[in-house]
N, C-alpha and C positions, 0 to 999 in steps of 0.2 A: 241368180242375180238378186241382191238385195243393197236397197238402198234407202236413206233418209235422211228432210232436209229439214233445214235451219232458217226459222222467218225474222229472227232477229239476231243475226251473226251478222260480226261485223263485216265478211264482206258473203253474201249471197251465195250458198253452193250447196250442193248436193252430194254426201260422202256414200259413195259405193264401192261395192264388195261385186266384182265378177269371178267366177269360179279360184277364189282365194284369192285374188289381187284388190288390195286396198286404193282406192285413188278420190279424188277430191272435182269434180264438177262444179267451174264456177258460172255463175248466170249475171246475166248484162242487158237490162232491158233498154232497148235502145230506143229515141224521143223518133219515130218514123211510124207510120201506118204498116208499112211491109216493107219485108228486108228483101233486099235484091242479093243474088246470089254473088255479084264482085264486088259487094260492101267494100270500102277500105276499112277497117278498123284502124289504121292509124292517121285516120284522117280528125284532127284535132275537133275540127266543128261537130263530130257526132257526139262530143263532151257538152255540148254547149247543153243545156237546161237538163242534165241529167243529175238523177239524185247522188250523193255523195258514195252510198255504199256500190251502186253497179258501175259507178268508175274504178272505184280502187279494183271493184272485179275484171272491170276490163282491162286495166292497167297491169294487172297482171299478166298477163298475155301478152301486151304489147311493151314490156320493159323486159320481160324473160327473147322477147325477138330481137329487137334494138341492141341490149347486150351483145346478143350472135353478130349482128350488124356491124358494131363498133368493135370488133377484136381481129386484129389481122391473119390469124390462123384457130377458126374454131377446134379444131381437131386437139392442138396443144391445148387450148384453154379447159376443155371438159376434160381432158385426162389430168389438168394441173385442179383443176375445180373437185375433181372426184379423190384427189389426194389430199386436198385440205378438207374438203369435209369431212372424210373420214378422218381426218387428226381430231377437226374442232369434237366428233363424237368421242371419241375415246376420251379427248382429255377433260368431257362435262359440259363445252361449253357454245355448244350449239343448240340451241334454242331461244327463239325471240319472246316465248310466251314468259320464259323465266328470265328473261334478264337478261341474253346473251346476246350471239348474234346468229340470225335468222338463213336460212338457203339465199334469197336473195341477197341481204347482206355479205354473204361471201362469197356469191357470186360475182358481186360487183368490188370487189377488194381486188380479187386473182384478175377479173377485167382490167383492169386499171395497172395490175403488174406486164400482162402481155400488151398494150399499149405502149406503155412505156419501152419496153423489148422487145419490138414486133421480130423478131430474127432470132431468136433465143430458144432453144431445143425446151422441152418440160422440164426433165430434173434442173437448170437452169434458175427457168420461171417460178420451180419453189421457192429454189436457196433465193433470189431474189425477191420472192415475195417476205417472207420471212425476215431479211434484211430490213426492207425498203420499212415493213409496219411496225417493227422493233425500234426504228427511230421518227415514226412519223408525229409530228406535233400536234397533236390535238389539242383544243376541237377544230384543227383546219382539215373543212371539209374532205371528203374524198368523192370529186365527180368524175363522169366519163366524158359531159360534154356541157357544152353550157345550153339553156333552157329558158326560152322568155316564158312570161308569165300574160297570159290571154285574157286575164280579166274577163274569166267566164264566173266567176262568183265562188270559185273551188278553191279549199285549202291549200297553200304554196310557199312550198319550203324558202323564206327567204329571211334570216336572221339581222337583215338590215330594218325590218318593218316590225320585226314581231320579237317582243322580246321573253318568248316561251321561247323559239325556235334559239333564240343566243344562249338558252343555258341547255342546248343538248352539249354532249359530253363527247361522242362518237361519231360525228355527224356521216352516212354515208347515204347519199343521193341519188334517187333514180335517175334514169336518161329520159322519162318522158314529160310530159305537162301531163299533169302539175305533177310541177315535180316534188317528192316527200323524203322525208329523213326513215330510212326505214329500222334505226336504231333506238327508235326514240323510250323503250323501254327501259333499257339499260339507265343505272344507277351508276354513284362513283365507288361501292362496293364490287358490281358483277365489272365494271371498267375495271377497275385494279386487277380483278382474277384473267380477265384479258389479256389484257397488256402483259401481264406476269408469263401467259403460258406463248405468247407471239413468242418474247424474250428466249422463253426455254427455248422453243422451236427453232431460234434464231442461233442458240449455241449448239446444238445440235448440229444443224443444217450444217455448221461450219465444221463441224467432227465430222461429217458424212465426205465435206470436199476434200479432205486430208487421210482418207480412212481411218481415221480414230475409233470412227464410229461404223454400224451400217443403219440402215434406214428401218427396222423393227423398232430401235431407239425411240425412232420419234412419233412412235403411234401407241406406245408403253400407255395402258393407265394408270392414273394416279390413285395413288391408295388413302380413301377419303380420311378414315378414323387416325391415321397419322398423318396427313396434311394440316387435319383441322383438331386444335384440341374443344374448341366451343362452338356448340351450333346448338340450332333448336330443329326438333323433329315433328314435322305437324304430321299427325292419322286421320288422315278423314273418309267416317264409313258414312253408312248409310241405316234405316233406319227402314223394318220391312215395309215393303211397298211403294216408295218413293221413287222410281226408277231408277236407280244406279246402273251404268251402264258397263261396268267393268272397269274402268280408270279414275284414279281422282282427279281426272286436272282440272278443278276447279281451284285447285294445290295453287296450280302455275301463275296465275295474274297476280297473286298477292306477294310472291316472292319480292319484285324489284319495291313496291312498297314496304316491305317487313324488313330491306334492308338498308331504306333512308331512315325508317323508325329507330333501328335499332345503332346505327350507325357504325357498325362493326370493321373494322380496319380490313378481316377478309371472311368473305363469305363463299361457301361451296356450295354446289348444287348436284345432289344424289337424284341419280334416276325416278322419278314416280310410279309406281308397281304399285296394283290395289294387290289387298291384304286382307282377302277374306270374308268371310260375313262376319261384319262388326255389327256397332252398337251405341257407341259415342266418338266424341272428335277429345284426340289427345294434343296436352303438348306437353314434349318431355325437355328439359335441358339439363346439359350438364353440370353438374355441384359448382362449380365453378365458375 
């Protein structure tokens, strides 16, 4: 077993390795001398004077339950949840570090489909998820439930008061206090790549219900270098001795920035894969 942590991540955890299984340990120090072993965690008061990063830790856990809570048949939901995630992979655009949208963020999309359709078999639940986000109007929200705000001094998604929160682009909100936009990286570069591949998904789905089509269709990946005729290619090595730890994501937060800079009509996003023992940081783009 090997493991190690992060004292200044933004939310508190500890990344371990158990006999080859990767997972993510998060930590929650909670405002109490000793913890009693039938804690509520979702008892809202134990937020009250806690610091900002071991809430969103614990909010994790307590928005990943609440979900299970709010869906009328979890059984549909994780079989329809584990078929869109595995599309958002295939088609590039599943991750919040770069721009996309994150596990929770479509967890709470497909939520909100089986709400809507508590009676609705899975393949159903796609084709109408599919439908339903092909036309949905943004920026109007997408929540599970509504959510007062407790006035414990913590960040609170509410685009009436704040007006950062009125120019997110994707808005989709958790079910707990405080409640947050969990999209809020996303650009109107990575939104357009979105929205475009919902769409595909959406003509699809509808080839599947007439069999035009069958369902490998819509897990196809896209073929980046003829998708896209212009991008830019960032390499970033390392320099011996500096710890490199085998990935560059240090890639990934600058994306949804590099694509308000550059303002590009459509931006992809290729896998990050280190590349070796380098030596300097490139950037290459095309002639064009």
């Amino acid at each position: 077993m090997r493991g190690q942590g992060s004292t200044v991540a933004f939310i508190p955890l500890i990344q371990l390795s158990f006999h080859g299984v990767k997972t993510d340990l998060t930590f929650a120090r909670l405002m109490m001398k000793s913890i009693p072993e039938n804690v509520d965690l979702f008892d809202d008061r134990l937020l009250k004077g806690m610091d900002d990063r071991c809430v969103r830790s614990l909010n994790g856990y307590r928005v990943a339950c609440e979900i299970l809570r709010l869906v009328p048949n979890v059984d549909n939901f994780r079989l329809v949840l584990r078929v869109i995630k595995l599309w958002g992979q295939q088609r590039n655009i599943y991750s919040n570090r770069l721009g996309f949208l994150g596990g929770v963020s479509w967890a709470i999309l497909v939520a909100r489909t089986c709400q809507r359709y508590p009676n609705a078999p899975a393949p159903t639940l796609v084709f109408k998820f599919f439908k339903a986000y092909s036309m949905w109007m943004w920026p109007v929200p997408v929540h599970l439930r509504d959510v007062k705000d407790l006035h414990f001094n913590l960040p609170f998604w509410d685009p009436r008061v704040s007006p950062r929160d009125r120019d997110h682009l994707m808005p989709i909100i958790t079910p707990t206090y405080p409640q947050v936009n969990t999209t809020y990286n996303i650009c109107h570069s990575t939104f357009n790549v979105i929205t475009e591949e919902i769409k595909r998904g959406h003509v699809i789905a509808e080839e599947i219900q007439v069999n035009k089509a069958d369902w490998s269709k819509l897990f196809e990946t896209p073929d980046f270098s003829e998708k896209y005729q212009h991008y830019v290619l960032l390499c970033i090595h390392r320099r011996s001795g500096l710890g490199y730890r085998g990935s560059p994501i240090v890639v990934a937060p600058l994306t949804p920035a590099a694509c308000t800079l550059c303002g590009a009509e459509a931006w992809g996003m290729a896998p990050c894969l280190p590349a070796g023992p380098p030596s300097a940081v490139e950037v290459v783009m095309s002639p064009d």
